[in-house]
C-alpha positions in Angstrom: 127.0 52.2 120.5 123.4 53.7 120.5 119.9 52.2 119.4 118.7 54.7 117.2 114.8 55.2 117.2 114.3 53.5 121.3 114.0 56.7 123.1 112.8 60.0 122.5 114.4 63.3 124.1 112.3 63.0 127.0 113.9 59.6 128.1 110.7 57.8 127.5 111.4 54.2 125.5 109.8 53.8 122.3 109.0 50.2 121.7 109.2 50.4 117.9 113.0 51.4 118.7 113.6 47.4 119.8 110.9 45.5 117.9 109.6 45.1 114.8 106.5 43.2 112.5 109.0 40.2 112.4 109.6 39.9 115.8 105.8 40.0 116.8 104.1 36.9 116.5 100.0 34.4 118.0 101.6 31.3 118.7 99.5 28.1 119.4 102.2 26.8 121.7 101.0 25.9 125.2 104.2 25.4 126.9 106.8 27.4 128.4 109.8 26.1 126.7 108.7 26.2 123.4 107.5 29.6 123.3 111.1 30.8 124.8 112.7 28.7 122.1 110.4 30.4 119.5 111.2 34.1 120.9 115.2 32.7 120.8 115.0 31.5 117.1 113.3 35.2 116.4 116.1 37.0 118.0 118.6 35.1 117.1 118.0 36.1 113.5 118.7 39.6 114.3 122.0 41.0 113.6 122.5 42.1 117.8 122.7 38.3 118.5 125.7 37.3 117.7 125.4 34.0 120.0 122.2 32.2 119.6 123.5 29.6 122.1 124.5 31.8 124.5 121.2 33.5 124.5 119.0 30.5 125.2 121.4 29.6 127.9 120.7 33.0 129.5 117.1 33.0 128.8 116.8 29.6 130.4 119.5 30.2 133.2 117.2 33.5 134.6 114.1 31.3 134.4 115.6 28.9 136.4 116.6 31.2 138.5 113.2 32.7 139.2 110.0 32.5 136.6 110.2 36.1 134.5 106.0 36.1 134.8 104.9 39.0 136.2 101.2 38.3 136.8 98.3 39.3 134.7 98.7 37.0 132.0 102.2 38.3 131.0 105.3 37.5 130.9 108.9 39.1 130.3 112.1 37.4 130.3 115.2 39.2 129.8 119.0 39.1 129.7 122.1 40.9 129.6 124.7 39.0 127.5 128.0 39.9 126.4 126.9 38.7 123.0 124.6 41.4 122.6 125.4 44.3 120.7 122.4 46.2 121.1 119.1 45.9 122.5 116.8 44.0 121.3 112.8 42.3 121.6 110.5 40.3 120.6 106.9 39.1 121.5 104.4 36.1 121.7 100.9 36.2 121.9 99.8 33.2 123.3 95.7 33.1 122.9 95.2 29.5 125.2 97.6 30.7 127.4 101.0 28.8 128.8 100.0 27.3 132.0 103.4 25.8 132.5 104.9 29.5 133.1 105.0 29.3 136.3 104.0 33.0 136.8 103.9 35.3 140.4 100.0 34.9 140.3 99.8 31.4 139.2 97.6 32.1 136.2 99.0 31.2 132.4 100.9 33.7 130.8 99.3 35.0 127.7 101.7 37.5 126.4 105.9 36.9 126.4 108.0 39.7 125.5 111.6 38.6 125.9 114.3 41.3 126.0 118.1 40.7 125.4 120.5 43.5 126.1 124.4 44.4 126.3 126.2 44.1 128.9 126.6 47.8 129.7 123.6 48.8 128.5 122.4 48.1 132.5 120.3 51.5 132.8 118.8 51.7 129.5 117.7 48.1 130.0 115.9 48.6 133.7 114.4 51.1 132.5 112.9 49.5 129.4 112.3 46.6 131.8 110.2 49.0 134.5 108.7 51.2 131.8 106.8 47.9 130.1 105.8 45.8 132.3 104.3 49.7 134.0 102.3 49.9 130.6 101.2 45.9 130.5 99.9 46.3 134.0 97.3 49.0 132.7 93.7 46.4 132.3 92.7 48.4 129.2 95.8 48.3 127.1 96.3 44.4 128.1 92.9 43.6 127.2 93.3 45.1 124.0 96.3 43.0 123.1 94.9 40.1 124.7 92.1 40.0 121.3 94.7 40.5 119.1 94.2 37.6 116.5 97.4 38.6 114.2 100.9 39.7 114.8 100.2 42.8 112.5 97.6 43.6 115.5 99.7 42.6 117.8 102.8 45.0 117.1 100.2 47.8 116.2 99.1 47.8 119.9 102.4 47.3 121.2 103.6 50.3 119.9 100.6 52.1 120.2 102.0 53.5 123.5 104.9 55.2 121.9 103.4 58.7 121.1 
């Protein structure tokens, strides 16, 4: 199986290959739960999540495991699920912040992308993983999604790194 439109020759991931203007959305949540059950319920509408059970139970069983924020206001939690038949994102914009997240540098998580991925799709998945949260540690293209105010500004400067 192959996800059309994620990468381009030169092996760099295109975002716009794994989410779309549905799967981009401002919350006014302010806790963690409910933001990862919103992301679930998005992706779970999407025909590469063919268990929206087991993909909560993922999502939640990694966070257990160890809080997916990464610092700087973001975070990104992922899985690999034998459910999954292709790759697959979506993303929160959380203006108030989640200060529940529980995040590497203690501050509230601002931005969520969560990630869910095939099983043997383990390569294309790291690197997707490393290639993002790369861009979202970059001050100038996280402030500019930080004052987004719609998801149609959102997704814009999501994918405005895939040239």
């Amino acid at each position: 199986m192959e996800d059309s439109g994620s990468s381009d020759p030169d092996g760099s991931f295109r975002l716009s290959g794994f989410l779309t203007p549905e799967r981009t959305i401002v919350l006014n949540a302010s806790d963690k739960r409910s933001v990862l059950n919103f992301l679930i319920e998005l992706l779970a509408k999407t025909p590469q999540i063919t268990s929206r059970a087991e993909l909560a139970d993922g999502i939640f069983r990694r966070e257990a495991l160890m809080s997916t924020g990464i610092g700087l206001g973001i975070a990104i939690p992922h899985v690999r699920l034998a459910s999954v038949t292709g790759m697959v994102m979506a993303a929160a914009l959380v203006p108030d912040g989640i200060s529940d997240y529980e995040s590497l540098d203690n501050q509230p998580v601002r931005l969520v992308v969560m990630i869910a991925a095939r099983l043997d799709q383990h390569a294309e998945y790291l690197q997707l993983l490393s290639c993002l949260s790369s861009e979202l540690k970059a001050d100038s293209f996280r402030a500019g999604l930080f004052r987004c105010t719609n998801a149609s500004e959102l997704f814009r400067e999501l994918i405005s790194q895939d040239r």
